[in-house]
Phi, psi and omega in degrees: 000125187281123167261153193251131197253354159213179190211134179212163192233117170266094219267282165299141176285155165050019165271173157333120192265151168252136167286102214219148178270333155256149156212166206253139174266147173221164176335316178256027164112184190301147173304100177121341182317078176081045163234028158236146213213162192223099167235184202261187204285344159275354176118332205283152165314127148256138170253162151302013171281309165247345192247082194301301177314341158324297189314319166316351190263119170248161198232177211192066180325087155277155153344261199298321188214155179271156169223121157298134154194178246217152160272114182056028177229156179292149152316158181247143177229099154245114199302147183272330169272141188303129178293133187293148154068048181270167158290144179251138161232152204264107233235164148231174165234111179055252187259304170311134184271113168230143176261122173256160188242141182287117180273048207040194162305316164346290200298308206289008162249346162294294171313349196243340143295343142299330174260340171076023163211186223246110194245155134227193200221108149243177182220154172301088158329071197311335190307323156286114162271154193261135171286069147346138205290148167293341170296325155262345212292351231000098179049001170247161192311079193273138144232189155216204185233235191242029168283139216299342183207332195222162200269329184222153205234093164252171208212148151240155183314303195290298161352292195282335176296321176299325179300288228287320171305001211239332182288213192231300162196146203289152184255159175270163187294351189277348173294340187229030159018076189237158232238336179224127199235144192223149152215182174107004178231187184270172190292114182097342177340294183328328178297329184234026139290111185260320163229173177240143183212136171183101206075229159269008179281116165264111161288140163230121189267151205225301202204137153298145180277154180225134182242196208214179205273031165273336194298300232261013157286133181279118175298003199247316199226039158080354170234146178320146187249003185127215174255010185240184358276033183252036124247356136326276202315335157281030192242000183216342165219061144290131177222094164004270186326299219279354187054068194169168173259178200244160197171102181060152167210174190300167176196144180244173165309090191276315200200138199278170169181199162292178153202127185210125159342120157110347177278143188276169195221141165250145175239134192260000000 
């Protein structure tokens, strides 16, 4: 019996993720999920690829407002509820133009003193919705917010255990920043899992994550560790098509619900 044994939320891309015990799933993936975005002065996505110091930002879900905070810096409070009539400005992600509301100066001088460059702080603009490439999606309407391609990102338990047996020393679960964390199956299961069903909530798993050299940052400070675990990983899960190696996978949204710790998941 497949369990779903942790849940975790990235509120900022490539910031500090929260552990949570429930969460509300919505179309476009868990709620609040990657829906603040730290970009440069021209629009573009900053990640932990160039900006490392991102992993220091830890974040903090209230009622009312998400909170930042720091290494020598005061918190930060950015209200959740939306300002009526904001201006939207046109952000990229990878390749997609989506439009975001900028959340102002404040932020964008917290952060940029903190990252040592010229930032701003944006949120997701529901007015556009992002599409998941249609080439995977299998024929259904996937979207997300600003997560690089798909809205929830799952791993089993057994997996990253199977990895960790394979290393040098074992790495923790914030390297691979995944949104649904299972046990109760075998290692890589998740690779022939086409769905997740628990209540009225549906998963449709689409594409292996192939992943990149954010892995190989120790997230509590922030400085790169070498090469693994991707070079381990490429001696056994290397993927030809996808040209990269595969470690957990993407899944988009059939149907929105609860998702709570501890709930059992059935899978085809």
């Amino acid at each position: 019996m497949i369990t779903l044994a942790s849940l975790f939320v990235y509120p900022v891309k490539s910031c500090r993720g929260i552990a949570l015990l429930q969460a509300r799933l919505t179309p476009r993936g868990l709620q609040y999920d990657r829906e603040w975005m730290v970009v440069s002065r021209d629009g573009r996505f900053l990640s932990q690829r160039e900006a490392p110091r991102l992993a220091l930002v830890r974040t903090a879900l209230y009622d009312d407002h998400l909170e930042l905070s720091a290494p020598d810096l005061p918190t930060l409070a950015v209200p959740l509820p939306r300002p009526p009539r904001a201006a939207s400005v046109e952000v990229t992600v990878w390749r997609d133009h989506v439009l975001a509301v900028d959340e102002g100066r404040a932020a964008a001088d917290w952060l940029g003193e903190h990252l040592h460059r010229d930032v701003r702080l944006v949120r997701f603009d529901d007015a556009r919705p992002r599409p998941t490439d249609p080439a995977w999606s299998q024929g259904l309407a996937g979207t997300s917010a600003f997560a690089d391609g798909y809205p929830v990102l799952v791993l089993s338990r057994a997996s990253l255990d199977d990895l960790n047996a394979r290393l040098p020393s074992p790495l923790p679960v914030d390297r691979f920043r995944p949104n649904v964390l299972l046990t109760g199956c075998a290692p890589y299961a998740e690779d022939a899992i086409r769905g997740l069903e628990c209540g009225q909530m549906r998963l449709r798993i689409v594409k292996p994550c192939t992943r990149c050299v954010i892995t190989t940052t120790d997230q509590a400070t922030a400085v790169p560790q070498g090469n693994e675990p991707l070079r381990t990983l490429r001696t056994y899960r290397w993927d030809g098509a996808l040209r990269g190696v595969k470690f957990g996978q993407n899944a988009i949204v059939e149907r929105s619900g609860l998702l709570e710790v501890g709930a059992r998941l059935t899978s085809e």
